[in-house]
VODREN-362478 format. One record per atom (N, C-alpha, C): y, z, x; residue in one letter; residue number from 1; atom name. Coordinates in steps of 0.001 Angstrom, whole numbers, m for minus. Atoms other than C-alpha are relative to their C-alpha. Layout:
<sites>
> v / w / u / aa / i / at
> Y / Z / X / a / NUM / CA .
...
</sites>
This chain:
<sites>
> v / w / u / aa / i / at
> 718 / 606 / m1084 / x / 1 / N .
> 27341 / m10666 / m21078 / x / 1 / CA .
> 985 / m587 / 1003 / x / 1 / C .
> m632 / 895 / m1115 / x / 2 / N .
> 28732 / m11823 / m17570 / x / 2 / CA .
> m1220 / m709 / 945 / x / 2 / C .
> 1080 / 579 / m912 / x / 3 / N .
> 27426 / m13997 / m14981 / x / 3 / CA .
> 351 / 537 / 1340 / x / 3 / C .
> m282 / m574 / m1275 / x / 4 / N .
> 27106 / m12953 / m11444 / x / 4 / CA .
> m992 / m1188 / 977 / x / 4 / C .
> 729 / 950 / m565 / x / 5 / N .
> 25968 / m15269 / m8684 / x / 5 / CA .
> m65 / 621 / 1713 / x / 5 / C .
> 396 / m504 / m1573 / x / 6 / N .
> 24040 / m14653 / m4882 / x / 6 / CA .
> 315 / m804 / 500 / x / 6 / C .
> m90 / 362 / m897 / x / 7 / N .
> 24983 / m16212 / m2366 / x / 7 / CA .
> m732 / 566 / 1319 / x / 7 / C .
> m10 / m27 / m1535 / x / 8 / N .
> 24537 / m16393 / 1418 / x / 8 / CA .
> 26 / m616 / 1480 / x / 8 / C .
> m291 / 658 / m1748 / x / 9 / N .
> 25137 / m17566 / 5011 / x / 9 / CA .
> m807 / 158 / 382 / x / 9 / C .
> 803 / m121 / m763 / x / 10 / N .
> 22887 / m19059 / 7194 / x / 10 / CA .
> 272 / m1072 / 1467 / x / 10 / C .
> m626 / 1000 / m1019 / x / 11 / N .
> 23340 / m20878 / 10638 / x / 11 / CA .
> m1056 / m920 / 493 / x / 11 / C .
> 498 / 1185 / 117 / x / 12 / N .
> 22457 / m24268 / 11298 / x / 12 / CA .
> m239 / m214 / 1629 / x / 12 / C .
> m71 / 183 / m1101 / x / 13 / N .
> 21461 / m25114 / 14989 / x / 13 / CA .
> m966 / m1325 / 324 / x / 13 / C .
> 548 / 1368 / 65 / x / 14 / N .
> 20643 / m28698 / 16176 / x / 14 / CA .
> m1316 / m33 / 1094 / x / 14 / C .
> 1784 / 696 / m787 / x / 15 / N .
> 17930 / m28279 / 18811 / x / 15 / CA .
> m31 / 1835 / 612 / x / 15 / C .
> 555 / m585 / m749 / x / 16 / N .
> 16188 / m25402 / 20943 / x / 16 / CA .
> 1059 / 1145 / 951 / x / 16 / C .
> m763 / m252 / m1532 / x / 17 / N .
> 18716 / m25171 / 23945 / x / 17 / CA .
> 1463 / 190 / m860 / x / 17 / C .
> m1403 / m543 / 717 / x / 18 / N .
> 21917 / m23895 / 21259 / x / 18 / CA .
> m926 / 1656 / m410 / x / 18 / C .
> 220 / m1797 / 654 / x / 19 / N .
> 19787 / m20604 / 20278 / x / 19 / CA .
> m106 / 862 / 1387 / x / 19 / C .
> m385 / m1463 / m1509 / x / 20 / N .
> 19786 / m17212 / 22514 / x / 20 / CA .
> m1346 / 197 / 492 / x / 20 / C .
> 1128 / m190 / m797 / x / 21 / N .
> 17249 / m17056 / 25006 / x / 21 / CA .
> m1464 / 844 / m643 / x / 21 / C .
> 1222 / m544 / 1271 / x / 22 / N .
> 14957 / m14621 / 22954 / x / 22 / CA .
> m175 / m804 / m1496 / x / 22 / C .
> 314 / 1246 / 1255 / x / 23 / N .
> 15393 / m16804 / 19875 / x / 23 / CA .
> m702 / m972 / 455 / x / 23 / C .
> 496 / 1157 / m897 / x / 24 / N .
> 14613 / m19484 / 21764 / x / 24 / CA .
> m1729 / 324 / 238 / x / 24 / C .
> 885 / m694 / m352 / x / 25 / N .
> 11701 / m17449 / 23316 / x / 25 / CA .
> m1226 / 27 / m1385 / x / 25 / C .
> 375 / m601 / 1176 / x / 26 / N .
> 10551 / m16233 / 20062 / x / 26 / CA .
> m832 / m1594 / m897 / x / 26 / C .
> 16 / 1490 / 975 / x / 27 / N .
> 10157 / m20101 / 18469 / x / 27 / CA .
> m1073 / m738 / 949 / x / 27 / C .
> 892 / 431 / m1175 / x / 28 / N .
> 8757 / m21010 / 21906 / x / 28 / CA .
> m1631 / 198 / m875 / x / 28 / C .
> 1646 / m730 / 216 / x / 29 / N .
> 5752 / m18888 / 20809 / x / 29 / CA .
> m518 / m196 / m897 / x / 29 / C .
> 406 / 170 / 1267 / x / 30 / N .
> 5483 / m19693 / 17273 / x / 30 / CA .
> m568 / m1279 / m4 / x / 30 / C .
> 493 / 1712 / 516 / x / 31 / N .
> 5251 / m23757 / 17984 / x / 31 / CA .
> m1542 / 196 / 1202 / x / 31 / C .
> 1411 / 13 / m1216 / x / 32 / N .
> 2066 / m22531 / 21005 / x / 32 / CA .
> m847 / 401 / m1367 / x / 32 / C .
> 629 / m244 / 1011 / x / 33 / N .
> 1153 / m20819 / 17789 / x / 33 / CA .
> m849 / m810 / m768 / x / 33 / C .
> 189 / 673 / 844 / x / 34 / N .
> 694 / m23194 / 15373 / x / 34 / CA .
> m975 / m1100 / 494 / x / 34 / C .
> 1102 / 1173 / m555 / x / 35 / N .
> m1617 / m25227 / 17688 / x / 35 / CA .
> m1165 / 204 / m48 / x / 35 / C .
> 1089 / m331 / 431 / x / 36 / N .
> m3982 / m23193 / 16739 / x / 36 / CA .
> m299 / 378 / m1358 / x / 36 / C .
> 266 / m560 / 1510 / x / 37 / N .
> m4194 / m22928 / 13089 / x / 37 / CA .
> m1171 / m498 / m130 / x / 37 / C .
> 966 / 770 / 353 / x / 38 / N .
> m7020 / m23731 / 11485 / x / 38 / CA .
> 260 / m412 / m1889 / x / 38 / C .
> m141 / 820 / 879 / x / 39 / N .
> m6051 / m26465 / 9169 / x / 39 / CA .
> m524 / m910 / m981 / x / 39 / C .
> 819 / 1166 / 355 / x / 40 / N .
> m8706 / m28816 / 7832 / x / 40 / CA .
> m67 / m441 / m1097 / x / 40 / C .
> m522 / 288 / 972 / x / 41 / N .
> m7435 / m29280 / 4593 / x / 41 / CA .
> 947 / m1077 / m299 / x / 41 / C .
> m1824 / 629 / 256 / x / 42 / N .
> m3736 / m29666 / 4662 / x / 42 / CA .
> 148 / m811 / 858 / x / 42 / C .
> m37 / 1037 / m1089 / x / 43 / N .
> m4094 / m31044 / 8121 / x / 43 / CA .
> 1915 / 639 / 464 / x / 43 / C .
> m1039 / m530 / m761 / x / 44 / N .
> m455 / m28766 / 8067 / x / 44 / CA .
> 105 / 1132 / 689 / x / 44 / C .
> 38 / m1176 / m867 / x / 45 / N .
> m292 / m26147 / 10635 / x / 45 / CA .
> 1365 / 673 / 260 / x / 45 / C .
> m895 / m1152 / m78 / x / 46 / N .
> 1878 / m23450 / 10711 / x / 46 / CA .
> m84 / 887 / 921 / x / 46 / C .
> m60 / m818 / m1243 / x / 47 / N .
> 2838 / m21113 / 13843 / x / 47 / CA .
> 1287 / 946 / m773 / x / 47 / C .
> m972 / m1197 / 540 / x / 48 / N .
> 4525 / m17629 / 13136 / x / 48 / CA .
> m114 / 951 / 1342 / x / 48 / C .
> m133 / m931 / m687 / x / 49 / N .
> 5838 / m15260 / 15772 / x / 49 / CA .
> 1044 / 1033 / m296 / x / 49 / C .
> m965 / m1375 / m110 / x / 50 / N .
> 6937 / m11493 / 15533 / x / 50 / CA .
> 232 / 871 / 759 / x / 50 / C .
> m428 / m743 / m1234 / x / 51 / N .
> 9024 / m9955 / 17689 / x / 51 / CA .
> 407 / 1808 / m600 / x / 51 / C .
> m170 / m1393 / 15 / x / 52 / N .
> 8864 / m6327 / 17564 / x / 52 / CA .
> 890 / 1156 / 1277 / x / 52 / C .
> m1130 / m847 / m630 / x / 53 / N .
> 11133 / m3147 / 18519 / x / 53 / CA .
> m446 / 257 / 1461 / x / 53 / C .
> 236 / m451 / m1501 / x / 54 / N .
> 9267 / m2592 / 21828 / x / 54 / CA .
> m100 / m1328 / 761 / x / 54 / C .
> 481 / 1674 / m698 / x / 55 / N .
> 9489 / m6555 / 22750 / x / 55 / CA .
> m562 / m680 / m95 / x / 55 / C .
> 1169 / 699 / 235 / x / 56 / N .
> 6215 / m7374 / 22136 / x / 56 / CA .
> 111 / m1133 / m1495 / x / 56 / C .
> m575 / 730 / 1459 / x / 57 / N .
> 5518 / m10330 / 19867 / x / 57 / CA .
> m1425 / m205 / m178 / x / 57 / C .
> 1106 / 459 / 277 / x / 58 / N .
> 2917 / m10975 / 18004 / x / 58 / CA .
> m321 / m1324 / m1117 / x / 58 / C .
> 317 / 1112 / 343 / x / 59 / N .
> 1497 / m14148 / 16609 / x / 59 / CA .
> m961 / m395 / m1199 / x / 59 / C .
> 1054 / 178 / 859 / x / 60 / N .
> m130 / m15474 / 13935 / x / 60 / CA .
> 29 / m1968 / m633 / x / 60 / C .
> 563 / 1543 / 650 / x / 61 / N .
> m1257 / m19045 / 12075 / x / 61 / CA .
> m406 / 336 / m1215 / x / 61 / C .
> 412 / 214 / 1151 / x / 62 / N .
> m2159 / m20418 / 8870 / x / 62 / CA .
> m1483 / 152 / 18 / x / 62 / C .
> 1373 / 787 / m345 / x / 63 / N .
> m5886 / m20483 / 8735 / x / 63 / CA .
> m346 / 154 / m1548 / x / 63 / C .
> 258 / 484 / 1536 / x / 64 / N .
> m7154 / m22116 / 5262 / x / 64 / CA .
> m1685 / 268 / m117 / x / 64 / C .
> 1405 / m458 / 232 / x / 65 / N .
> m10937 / m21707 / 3635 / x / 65 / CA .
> m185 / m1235 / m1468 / x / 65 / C .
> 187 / 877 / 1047 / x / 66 / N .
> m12405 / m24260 / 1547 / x / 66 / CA .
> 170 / 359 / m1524 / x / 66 / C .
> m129 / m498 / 1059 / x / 67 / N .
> m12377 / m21785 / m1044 / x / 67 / CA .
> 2166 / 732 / 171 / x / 67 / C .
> m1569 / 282 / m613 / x / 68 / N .
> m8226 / m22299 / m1167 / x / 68 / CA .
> 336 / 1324 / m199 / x / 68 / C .
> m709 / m1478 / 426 / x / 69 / N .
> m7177 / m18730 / m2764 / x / 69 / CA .
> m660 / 1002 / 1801 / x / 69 / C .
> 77 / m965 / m398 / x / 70 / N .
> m8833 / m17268 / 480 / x / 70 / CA .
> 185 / 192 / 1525 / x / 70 / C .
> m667 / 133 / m1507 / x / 71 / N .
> m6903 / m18786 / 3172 / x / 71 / CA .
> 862 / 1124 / m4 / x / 71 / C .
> m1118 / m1326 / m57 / x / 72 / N .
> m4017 / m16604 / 4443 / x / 72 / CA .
> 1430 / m1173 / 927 / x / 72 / C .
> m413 / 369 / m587 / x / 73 / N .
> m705 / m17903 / 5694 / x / 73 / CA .
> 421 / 847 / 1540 / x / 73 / C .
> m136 / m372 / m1087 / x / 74 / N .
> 541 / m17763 / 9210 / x / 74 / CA .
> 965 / 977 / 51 / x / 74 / C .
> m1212 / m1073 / 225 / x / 75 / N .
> 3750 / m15475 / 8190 / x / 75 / CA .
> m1048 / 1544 / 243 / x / 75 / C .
> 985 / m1120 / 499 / x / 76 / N .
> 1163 / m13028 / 6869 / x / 76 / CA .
> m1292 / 522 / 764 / x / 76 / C .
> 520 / m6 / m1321 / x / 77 / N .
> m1193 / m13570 / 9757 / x / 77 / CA .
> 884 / 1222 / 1009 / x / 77 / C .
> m1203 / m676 / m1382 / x / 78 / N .
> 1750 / m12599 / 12244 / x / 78 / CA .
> 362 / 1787 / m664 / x / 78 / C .
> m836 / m1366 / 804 / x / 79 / N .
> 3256 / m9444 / 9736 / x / 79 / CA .
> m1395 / 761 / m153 / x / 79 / C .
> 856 / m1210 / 618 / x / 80 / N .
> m191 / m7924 / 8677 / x / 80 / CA .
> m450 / 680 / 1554 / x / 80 / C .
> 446 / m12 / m877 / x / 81 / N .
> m1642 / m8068 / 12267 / x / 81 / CA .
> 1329 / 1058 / 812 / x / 81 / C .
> m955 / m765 / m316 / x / 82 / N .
> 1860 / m6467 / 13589 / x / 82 / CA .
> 183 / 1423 / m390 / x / 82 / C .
> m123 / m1369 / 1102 / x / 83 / N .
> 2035 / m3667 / 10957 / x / 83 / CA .
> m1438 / 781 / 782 / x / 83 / C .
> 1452 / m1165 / m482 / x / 84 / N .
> m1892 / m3034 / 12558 / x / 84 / CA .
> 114 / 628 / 1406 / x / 84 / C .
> m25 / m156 / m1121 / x / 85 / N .
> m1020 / m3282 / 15831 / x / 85 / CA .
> 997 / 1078 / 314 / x / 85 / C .
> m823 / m1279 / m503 / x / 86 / N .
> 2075 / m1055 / 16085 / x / 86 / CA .
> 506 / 228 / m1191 / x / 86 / C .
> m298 / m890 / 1506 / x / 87 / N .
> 2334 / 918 / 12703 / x / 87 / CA .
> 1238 / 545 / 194 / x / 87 / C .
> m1003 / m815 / m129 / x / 88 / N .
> 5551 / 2158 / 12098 / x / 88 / CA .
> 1045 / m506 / 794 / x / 88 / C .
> m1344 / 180 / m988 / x / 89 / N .
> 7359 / 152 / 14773 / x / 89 / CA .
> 1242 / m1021 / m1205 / x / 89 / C .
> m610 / 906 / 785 / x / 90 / N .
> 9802 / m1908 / 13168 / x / 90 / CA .
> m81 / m1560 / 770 / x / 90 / C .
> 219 / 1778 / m280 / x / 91 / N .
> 10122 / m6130 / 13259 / x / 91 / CA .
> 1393 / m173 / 376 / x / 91 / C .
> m1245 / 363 / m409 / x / 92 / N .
> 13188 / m7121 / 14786 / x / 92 / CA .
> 275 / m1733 / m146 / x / 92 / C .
> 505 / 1400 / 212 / x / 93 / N .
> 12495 / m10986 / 14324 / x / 93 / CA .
> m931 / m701 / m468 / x / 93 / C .
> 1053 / 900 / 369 / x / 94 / N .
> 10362 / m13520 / 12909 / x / 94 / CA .
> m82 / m1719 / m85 / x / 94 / C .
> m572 / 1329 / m192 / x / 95 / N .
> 10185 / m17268 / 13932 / x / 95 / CA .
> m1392 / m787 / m596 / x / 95 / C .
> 1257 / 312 / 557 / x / 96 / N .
> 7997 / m20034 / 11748 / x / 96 / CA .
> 23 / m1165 / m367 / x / 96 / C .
> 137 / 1457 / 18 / x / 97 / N .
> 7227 / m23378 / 12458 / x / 97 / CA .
> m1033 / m747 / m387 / x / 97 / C .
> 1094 / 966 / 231 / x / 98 / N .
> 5392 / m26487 / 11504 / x / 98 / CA .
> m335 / m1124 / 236 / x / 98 / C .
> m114 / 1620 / m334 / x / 99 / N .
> 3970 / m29614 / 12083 / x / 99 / CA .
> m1222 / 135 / m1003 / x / 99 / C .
> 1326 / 421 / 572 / x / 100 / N .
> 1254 / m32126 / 10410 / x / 100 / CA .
> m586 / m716 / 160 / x / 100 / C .
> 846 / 1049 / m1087 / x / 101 / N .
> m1492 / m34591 / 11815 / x / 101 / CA .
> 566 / m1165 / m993 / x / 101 / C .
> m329 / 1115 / 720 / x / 102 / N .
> 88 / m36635 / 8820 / x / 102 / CA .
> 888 / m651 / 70 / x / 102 / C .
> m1769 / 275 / 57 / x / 103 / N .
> 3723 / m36773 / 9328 / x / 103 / CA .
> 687 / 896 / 873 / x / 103 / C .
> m901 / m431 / m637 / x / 104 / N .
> 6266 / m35853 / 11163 / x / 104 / CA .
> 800 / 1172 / m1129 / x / 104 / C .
> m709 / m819 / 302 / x / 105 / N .
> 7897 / m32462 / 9649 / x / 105 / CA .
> 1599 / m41 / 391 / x / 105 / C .
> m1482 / m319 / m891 / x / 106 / N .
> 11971 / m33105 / 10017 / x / 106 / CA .
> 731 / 1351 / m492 / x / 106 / C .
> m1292 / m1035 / 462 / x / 107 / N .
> 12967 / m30325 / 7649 / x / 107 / CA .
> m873 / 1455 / 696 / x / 107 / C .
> 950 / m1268 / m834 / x / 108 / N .
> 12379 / m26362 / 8868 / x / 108 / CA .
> m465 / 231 / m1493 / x / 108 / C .
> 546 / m350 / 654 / x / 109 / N .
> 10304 / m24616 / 7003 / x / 109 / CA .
> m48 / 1314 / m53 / x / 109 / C .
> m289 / m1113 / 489 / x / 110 / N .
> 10570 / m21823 / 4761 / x / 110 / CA .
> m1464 / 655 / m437 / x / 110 / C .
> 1239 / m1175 / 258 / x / 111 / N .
> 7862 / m18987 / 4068 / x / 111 / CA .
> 38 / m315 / m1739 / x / 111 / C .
> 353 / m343 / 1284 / x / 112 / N .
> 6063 / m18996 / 500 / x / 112 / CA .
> 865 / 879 / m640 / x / 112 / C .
> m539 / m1488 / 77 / x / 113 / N .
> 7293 / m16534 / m1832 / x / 113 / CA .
> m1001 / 959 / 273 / x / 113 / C .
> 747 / m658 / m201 / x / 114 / N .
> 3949 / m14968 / m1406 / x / 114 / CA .
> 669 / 1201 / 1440 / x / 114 / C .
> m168 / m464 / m1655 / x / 115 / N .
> 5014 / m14398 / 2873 / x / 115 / CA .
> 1467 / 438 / m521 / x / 115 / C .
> m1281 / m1272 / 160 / x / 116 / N .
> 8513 / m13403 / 1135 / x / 116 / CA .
> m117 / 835 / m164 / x / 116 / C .
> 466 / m1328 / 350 / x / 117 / N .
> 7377 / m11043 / m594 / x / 117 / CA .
> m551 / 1278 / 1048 / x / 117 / C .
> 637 / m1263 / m884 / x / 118 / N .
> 5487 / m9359 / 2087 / x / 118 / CA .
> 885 / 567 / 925 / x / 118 / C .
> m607 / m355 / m1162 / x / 119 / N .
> 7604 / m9805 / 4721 / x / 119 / CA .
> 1680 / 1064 / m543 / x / 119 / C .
> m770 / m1242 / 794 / x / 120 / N .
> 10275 / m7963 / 2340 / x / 120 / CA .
> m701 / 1427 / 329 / x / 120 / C .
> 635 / m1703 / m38 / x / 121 / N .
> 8172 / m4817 / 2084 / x / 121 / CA .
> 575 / 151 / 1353 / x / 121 / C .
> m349 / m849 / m1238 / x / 122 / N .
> 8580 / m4408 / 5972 / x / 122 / CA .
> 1266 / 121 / m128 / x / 122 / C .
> m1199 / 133 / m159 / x / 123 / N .
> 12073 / m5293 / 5759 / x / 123 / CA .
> 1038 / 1285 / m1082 / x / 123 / C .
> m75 / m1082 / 1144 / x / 124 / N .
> 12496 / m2585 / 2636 / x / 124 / CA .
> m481 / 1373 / 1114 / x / 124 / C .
> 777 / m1184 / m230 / x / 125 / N .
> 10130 / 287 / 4531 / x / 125 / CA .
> 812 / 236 / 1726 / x / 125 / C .
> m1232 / m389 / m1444 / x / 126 / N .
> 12559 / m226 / 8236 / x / 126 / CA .
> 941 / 501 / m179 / x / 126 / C .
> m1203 / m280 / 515 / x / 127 / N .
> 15482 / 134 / 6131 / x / 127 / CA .
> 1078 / m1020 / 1021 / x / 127 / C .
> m567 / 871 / m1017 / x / 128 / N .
> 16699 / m2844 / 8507 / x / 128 / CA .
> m337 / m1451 / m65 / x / 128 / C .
> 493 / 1254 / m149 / x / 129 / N .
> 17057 / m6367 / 8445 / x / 129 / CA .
> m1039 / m583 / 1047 / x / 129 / C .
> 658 / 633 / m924 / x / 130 / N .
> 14746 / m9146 / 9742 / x / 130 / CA .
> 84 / m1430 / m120 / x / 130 / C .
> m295 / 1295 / m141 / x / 131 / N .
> 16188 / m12225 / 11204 / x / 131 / CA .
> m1406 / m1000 / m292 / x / 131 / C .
> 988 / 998 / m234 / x / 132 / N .
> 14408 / m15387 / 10606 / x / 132 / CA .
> 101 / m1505 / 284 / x / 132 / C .
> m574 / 1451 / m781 / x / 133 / N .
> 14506 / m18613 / 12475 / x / 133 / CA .
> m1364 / m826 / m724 / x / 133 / C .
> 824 / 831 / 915 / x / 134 / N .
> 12745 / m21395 / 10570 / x / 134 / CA .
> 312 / m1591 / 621 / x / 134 / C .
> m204 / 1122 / m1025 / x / 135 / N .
> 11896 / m24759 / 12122 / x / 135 / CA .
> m1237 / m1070 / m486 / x / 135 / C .
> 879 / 1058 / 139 / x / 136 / N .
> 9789 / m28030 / 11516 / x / 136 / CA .
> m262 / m529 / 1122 / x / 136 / C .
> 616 / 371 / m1114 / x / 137 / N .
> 8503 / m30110 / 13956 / x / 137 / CA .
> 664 / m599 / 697 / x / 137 / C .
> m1654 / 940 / m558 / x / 138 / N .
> 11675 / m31876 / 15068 / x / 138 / CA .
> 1035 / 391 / m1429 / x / 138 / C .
> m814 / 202 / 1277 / x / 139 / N .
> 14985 / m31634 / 13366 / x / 139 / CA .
> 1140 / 1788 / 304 / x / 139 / C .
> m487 / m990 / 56 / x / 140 / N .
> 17161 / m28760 / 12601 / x / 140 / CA .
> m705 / 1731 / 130 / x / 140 / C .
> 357 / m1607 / 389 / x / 141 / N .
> 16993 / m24843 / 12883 / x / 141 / CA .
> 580 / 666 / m611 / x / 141 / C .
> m624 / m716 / 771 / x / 142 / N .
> 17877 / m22493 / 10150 / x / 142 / CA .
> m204 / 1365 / 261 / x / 142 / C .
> 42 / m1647 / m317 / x / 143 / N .
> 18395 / m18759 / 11092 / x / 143 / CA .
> 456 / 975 / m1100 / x / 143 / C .
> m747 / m513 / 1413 / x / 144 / N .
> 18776 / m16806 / 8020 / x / 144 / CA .
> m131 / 2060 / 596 / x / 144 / C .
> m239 / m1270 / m452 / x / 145 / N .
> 19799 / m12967 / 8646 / x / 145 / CA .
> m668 / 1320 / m182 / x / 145 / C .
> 374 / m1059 / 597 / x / 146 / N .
> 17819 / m11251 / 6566 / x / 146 / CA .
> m1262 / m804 / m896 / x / 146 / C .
> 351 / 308 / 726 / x / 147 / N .
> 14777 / m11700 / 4328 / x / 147 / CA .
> 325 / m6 / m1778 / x / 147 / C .
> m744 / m502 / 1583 / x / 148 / N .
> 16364 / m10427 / 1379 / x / 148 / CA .
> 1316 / m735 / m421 / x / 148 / C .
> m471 / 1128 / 554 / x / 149 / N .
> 18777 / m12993 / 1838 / x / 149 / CA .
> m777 / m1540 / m762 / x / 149 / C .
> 1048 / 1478 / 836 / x / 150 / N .
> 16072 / m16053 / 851 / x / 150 / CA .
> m1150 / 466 / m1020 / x / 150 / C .
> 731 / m46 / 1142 / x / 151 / N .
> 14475 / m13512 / m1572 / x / 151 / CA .
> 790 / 1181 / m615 / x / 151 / C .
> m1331 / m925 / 270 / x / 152 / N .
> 17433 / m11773 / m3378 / x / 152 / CA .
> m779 / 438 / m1373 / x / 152 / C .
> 981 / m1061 / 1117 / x / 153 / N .
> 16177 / m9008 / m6414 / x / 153 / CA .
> m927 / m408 / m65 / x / 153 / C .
> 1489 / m353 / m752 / x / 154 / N .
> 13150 / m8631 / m4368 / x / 154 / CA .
> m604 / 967 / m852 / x / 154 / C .
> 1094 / m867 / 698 / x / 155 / N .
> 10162 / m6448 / m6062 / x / 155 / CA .
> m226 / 601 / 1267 / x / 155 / C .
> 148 / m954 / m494 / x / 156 / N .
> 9607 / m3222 / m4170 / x / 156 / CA .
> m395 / 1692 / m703 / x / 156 / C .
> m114 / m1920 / 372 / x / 157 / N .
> 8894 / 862 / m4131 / x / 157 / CA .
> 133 / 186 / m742 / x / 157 / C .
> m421 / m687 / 933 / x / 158 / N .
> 11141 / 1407 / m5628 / x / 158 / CA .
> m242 / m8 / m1591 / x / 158 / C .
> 69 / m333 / 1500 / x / 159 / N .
> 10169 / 429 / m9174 / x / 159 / CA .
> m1306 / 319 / m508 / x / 159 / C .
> 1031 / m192 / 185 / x / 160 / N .
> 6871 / 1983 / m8740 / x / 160 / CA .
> m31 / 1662 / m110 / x / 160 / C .
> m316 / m1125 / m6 / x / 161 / N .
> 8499 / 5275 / m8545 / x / 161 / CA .
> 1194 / 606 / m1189 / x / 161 / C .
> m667 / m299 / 547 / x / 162 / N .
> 10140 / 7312 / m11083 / x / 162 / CA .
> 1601 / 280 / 423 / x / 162 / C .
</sites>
């Protein structure tokens, strides 16, 4: 037996006006996002925007259901709705913020593993990474490079195939 260990790099950015105009852009859209979740639970709202290969971005939110298993998050919102809208294109980005009527959010916020998971598959079926900028409601931004960096021996295809 040996041990083997994952790592990875991710970059830290202190406000808004240090990321690249489309990043920037991209986060813009996710926190307009999130103003519309429908929350009435958690009272936390979540904004997700995906930027796709032809520019376009598309958007999505948390929206919850009293019956809890049959909310959906906003990652998964933004990615399923994308995949419908332009099949086949690939995701070039994904930005996913939060706030809460309770508290102030300082740390960013990271996707479920559920929204890992998914957002893997696309990132598996492009054959191409997909940045992701992650953000709370104030506070730092974390840009991680890849999904498969924050969900390393990912479940896929491949082990559904001989």
């Amino acid at each position: 037996m040996h041990k083997q260990k994952i790592a990875f790099e991710f970059s830290v950015f202190d406000s808004l006006e240090e990321l690249s105009s489309e990043d920037r852009s991209l986060l813009q859209t996710a926190i307009a996002a999130r103003k519309n979740a429908y929350a009435p639970y958690s009272n936390f709202q979540v904004g997700a925007a995906v930027l796709m290969e032809n520019g376009k971005v598309v958007i999505g939110n948390n929206q919850e259901n009293a019956c809890y298993p049959s909310g959906l998050c906003a990652e998964r919102v933004a990615i399923f709705q994308a995949g419908a809208i332009y099949p086949g294109m690939a995701v070039k980005a994904i930005a996913i913020t939060a706030t809460s009527k309770d508290y102030v959010v300082k740390e960013a916020v990271a996707p479920c593993g559920n929204c890992r998971q998914v957002i893997s598959e696309y990132e598996q079926k492009q054959e191409s990474p997909i940045p992701i900028l992650l953000m709370g409601e104030v506070g730092k931004i974390i840009k991680c490079d890849a999904v498969a960096d924050i969900l390393p021996l990912a479940f896929g295809s491949s082990f559904l195939k001989e």
